[in-house]
N, C-alpha and C positions, 0 to 999 in steps of 0.2 A: 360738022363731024358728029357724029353719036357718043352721044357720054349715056353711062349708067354708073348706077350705086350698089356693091354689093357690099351689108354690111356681116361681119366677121367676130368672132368675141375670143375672147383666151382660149375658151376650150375647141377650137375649132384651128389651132396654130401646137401642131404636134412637137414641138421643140423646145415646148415651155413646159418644164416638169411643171409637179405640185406645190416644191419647195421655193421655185422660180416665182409662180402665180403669187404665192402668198408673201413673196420678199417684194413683187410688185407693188402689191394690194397695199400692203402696209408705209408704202412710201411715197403714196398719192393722194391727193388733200381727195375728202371725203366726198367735194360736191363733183369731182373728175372723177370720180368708181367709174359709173356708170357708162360716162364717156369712154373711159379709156377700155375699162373690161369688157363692157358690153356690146362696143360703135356705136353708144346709141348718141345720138347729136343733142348737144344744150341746147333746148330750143325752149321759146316759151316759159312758161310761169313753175313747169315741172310737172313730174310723173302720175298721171290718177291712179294708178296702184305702185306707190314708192314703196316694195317689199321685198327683200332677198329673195332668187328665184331658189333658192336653194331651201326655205321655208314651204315652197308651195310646190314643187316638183315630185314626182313622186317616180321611181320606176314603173314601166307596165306590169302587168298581173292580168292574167285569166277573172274576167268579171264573173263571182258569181250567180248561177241562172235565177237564184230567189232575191237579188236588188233588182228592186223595181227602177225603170229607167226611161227616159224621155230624150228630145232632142230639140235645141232653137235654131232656128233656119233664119239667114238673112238673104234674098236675093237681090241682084242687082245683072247687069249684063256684063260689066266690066268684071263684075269678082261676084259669086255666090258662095255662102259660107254656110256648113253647120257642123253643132257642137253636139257630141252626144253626153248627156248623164246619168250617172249612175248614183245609188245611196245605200249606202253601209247602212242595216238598216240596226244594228248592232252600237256604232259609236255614233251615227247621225254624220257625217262625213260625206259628200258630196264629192264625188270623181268625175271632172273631166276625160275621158278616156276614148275619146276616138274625132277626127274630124273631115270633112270632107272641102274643099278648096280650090273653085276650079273657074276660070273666065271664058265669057263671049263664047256660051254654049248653049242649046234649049232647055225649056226645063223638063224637057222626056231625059236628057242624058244627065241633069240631075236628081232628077227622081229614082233614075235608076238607078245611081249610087247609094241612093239615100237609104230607097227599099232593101239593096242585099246589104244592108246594116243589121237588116232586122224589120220585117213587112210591118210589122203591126205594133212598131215601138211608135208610141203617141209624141205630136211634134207642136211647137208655136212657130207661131213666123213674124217677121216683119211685117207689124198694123198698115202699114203704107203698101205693102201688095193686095190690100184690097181697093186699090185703086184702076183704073181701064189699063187692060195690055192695048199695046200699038198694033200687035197682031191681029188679034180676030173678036175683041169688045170684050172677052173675059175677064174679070180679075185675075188678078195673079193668084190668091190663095185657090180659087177656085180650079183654074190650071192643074196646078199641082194635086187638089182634091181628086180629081177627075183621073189622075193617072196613081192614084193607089196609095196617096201620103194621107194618115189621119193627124187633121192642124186646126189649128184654132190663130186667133188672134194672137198675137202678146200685147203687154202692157207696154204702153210708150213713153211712159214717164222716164226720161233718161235722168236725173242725177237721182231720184229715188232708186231707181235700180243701181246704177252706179254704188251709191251707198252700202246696198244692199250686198252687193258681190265684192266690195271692199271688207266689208264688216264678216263676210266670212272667210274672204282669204287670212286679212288680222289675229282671226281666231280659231284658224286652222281647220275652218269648218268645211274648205273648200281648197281642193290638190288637183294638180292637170299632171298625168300621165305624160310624162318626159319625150314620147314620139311626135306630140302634138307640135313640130316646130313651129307651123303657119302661127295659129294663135300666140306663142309663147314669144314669137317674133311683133308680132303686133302690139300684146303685151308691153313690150322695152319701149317702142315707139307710141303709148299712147299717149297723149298729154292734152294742156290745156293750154292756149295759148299768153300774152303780154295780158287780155282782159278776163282769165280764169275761165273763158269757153272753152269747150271742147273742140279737138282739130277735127275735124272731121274728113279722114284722110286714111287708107289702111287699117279700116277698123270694124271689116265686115264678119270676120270672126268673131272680136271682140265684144261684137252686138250681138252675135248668134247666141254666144255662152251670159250676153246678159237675159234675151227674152228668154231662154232654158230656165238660168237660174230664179227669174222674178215668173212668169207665167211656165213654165214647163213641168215645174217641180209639185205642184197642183195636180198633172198629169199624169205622172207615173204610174207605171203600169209594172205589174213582170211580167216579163214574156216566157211563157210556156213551149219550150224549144218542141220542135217538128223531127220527128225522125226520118230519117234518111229514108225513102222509098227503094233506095237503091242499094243498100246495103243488106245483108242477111239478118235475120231477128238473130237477135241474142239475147235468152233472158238472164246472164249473167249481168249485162252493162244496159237495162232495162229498154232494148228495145234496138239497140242502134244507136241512140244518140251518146258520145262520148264527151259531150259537155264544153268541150274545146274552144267553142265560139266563143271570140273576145270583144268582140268589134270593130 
């Protein structure tokens, strides 16, 4: 028989006021939160980012066009993930704000998502796709080069980057746009197992937003919006373009 796991959290059970949540919250031993509010399962040694999502969430927003912005890419054939970011370039704030998430696909069809992100936002990848495709002898980074993505390497040192994107969520230096559920679901579920390793399980976003944050952030570009060809000039709204693009 087919079993699956969907997991579920308070705010996703429309019959539980606010008052209800919080008369919950406050009556459940602290090391159960997580379990009970969030599904997410006690497993393991606990949480790599153990931090109130309510800290690091932020509503969406219209990214302004002068933060310069990049993106980390993780592919795999089962799941490919990436992470776009952005930087306040005002408080030094680092935005999560857009994601892409999709399996057992080529990498023309995700490239192609990646590009109408934004053609010429600079990107890293997972250092292990420059290993041989089973396909046709190419790298993987190269693949994707080849069809229009500007990437580079990322750094592969996983607990120094760990660190690193811990130490800015802590310090609020680092917010994920509330749409993003892939990641922010991966997020509850990351952990380290009974010997303090990492699972390595569900966590291909979560690698996309670390090669962005430790190699991408190097990167950043702003991207100089393209005006609409198709649209009438108007030199009131300089040209056509009406800034709207978010990600």
């Amino acid at each position: 028989m087919a079993k699956f796991v969907v997991h579920a959290t308070w705010d996703d059970c429309g019959h539980l006021s606010e008052e209800a949540k919080q008369s919950l919250w406050e009556s459940i031993p602290e090391y159960q939160r997580d379990a009970r509010s969030k599904g997410i399962p006690q497993l393991g040694s606990g949480a790599i980012f153990p931090i109130d999502e309510q800290f690091i969430i932020v509503p969406d927003r219209k990214i302004p066009d002068h933060w310069p912005r990049c993106f980390g890419l993780d592919v795999g054939w089962n799941r490919t993930a990436a992470i776009w970011l952005a930087k306040d370039l005002d408080t030094g704030i680092t935005y999560a704000y857009s994601e892409h998430y999709m399996g057992k696909e080529e990498p023309a069809i995700h490239a192609h998502a990646i590009r109408a992100r934004g053609a010429t936002i600079p990107g890293v990848i997972d250092p292990a796709s420059r290993g041989r495709s089973q396909i046709d002898g190419r790298t993987l980074i190269q693949a994707y080069i080849d069809l229009g993505l500007d990437l580079e390497s990322a750094l592969s040192a996983v607990e120094a980057g760990l660190f690193i994107v811990w130490q800015l969520f802590s310090t609020g230096q680092l917010k994920l746009f509330e749409s993003l559920a892939n990641l922010r679901q991966e997020i509850r579920l990351y952990r380290r197992d009974a010997d303090g390793k990492v699972v390595k399980a569900n966590d291909h976003a979560c690698d996309a937003l670390r090669y962005g944050i430790v190699s991408g952030r190097d990167r950043m570009r702003t991207i100089v919006p393209v005006p609409d060809p198709n649209r009438e000039f108007n030199t009131h709204d300089g040209g056509g373009y009406d800034g709207s693009w978010m990600g």
